[in-house]
N, C-alpha and C positions, 0 to 999 in steps of 0.2 A: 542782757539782750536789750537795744536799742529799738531796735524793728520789728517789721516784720512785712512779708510779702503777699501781696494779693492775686488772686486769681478772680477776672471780674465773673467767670460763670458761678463760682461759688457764694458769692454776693447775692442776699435774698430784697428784702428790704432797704432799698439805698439811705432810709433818712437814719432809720434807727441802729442801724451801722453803723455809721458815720459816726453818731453819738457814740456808738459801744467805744469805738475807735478814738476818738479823742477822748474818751474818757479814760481809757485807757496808758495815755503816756507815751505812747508808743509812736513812733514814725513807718511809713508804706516807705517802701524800700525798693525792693525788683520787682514789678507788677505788671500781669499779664491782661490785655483784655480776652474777651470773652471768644472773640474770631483773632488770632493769632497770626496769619500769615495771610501774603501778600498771593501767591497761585497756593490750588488747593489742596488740601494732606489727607491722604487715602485713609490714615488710620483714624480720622476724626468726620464727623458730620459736618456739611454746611454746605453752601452754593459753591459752584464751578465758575460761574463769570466773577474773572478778578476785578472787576468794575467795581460786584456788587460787594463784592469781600474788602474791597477796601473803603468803602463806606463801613462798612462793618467795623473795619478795626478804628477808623475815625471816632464811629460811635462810642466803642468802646473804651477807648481812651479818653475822650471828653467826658464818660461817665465815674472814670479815677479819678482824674483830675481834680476832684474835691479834696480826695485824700493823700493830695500834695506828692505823688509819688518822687523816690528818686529818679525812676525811669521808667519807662512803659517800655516791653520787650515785643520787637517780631520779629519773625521767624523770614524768612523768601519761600517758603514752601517747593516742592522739590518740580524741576523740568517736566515731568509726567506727558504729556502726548508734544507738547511743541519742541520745534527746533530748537537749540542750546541759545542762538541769539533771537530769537523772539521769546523764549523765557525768560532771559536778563532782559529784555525791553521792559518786559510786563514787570517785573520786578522792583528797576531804576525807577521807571515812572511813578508806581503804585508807592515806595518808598518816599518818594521825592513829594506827592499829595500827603503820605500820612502824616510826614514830616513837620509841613506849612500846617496840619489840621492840630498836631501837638503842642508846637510852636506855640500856635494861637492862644492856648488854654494854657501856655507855661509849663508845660512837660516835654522833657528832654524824651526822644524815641534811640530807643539802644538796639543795634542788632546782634543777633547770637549764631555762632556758629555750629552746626551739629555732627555730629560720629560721622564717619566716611561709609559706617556701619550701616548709617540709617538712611542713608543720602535720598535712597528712589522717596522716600516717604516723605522727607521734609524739608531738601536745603537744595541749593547750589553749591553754597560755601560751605568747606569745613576745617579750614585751616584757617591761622589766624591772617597771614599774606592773602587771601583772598576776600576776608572780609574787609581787611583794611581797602583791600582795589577795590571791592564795591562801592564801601564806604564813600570813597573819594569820586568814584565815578556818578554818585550820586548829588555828593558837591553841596552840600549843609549844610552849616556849622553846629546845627542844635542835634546831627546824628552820631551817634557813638557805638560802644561795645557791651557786648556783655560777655564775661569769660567763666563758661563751664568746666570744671576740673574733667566730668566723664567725657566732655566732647571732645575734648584736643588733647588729654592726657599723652597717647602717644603718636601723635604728630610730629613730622619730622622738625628738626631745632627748635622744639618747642621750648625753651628755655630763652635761648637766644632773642626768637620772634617774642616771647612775651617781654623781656625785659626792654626790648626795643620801642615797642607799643605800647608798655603799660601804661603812659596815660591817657590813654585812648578809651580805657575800661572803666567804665562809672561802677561797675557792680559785676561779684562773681560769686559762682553757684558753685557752694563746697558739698561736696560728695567723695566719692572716689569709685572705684572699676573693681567690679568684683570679677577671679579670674577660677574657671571659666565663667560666663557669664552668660544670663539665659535668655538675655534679650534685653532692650532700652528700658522697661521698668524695672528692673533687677541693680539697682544701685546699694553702696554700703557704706556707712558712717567712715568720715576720713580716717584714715589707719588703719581697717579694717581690708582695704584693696591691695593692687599692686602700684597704683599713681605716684609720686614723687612730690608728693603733696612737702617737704618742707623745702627741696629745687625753687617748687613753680611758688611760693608766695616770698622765698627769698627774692626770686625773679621777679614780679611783681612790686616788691616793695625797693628794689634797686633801680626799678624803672620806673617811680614816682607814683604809682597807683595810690588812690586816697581815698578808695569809696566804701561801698558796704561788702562786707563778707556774709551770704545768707546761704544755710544750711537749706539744701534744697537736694531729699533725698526720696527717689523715686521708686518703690518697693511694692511692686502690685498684691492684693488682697485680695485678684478676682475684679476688681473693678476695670481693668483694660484684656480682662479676657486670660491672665494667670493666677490662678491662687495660690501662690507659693505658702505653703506652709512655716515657712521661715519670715515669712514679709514682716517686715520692723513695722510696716502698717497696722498692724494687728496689736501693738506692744503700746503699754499705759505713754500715751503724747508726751506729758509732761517730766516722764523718764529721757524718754525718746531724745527730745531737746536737750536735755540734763545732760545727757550722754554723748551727742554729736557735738557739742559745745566743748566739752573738753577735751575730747579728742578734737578739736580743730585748734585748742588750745596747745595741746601736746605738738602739734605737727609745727604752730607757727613759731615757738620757742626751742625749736629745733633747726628751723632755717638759718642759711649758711645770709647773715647780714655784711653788706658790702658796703652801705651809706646809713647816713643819718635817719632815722625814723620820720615818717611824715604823717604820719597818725596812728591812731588806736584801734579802729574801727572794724 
């Protein structure tokens, strides 16, 4: 393991962190600040005016920014009371300031797409043709992707659309889809689902992707309101990793390879 990924709310003490962190060895990788999206997400606390939320995630970003990340991720949070085109206003705009505030501090801003599942709750976009139109409608060089196995698993050509775009994607979040499945925390160690996990990183790696693969698997304990009794949250961490590691291992040595290798990573 090279990395590893930050989430800024969990960040207590920023100096002696820091310290833990370079002491460490280790590189920040896919890294979230603390206010996430651009309009507001029902299932999370914080302010309604996007104004004030995009200062927010400014903030928050310039407070990673020590620890070098690969990328600082956000979210577009979902249309919720406004029109479809003054939600994408509020979005483009609020995208386009976070952008110039990352920029500034040397952090690339990646956007992510989510389940079509989850949409009222968090996104406009959920496929990967839509963020790229955002993307572009946003118009910045320093804005990217970030690709979720549980978000676009089955989206339509997904295969297609990511080998087309892969290098669009600085960083993607390996899980997979448990079926049936009991809601957005309910995720499970690659192999373990129904995803197509050795398609999409053949796809990815035939379409020149070269960033980080970070195991990011979302298994509630009761902390977002379900205690699954099976939650891999519950299971000794450093199993945990042990385990999603080589099952990611399994998946990506079973991918159907079409070109050259471009990295390891």
């Amino acid at each position: 393991m090279d990395g590893i990924g930050i989430e800024g709310s969990k960040l207590g003490n920023d100096r002696e962190n820091l310290e833990r962190f370079r002491a460490s060895g280790l590189r920040a990788a896919i890294c979230f600040p603390t206010s996430p999206s651009i309009l507001p997400l029902p299932p999370w606390p914080g302010p309604e005016d996007p104004t004030v939320r995009i200062e927010e995630v400014c903030r928050g970003i310039r407070r990673l920014a020590a620890f070098e990340p690969a990328c600082c991720v956000c979210l577009t949070g979902p249309q919720g009371d406004y029109e479809a085109a003054e939600a994408r206003e509020l979005v483009v705009d609020g995208l386009r300031k976070v952008a110039r505030a990352a920029a500034d501090v040397g952090v690339c801003l990646a956007l992510e797409p989510n389940h079509a599942s989850i949409r009222d709750d968090y996104t406009i976009v959920t496929t990967i043709p839509e963020t790229v139109e955002l993307v572009r409608e946003i118009d910045d060089p320093s804005v990217s992707m970030v690709f979720d196995v549980w978000h676009l698993w089955d989206t339509p050509d997904l295969l297609s659309h990511t080998r087309e775009h892969a290098s669009r994607f600085v960083g993607v979040h390996v899980n997979d889809w448990r079926e049936p499945t009991r809601g957005w925390c309910d995720r499970v160690l690659p192999g373990d689902g129904v995803a197509d996990l050795p398609g999409i990183f053949g796809a990815l790696n035939d379409g020149g992707f070269d960033g980080w693969f970070e195991l990011e698997v979302l298994s509630d304990d009761g902390t977002f309101g379900d205690d699954y009794p099976d939650s891999l949250w519950k299971l000794d961490p450093v199993e945990l990793i042990r385990t999603g590691r080589e099952q990611f291992m399994r998946a990506w040595k079973s991918r159907p390879v079409y070109r050259k290798e471009v990295g390891d990573r």
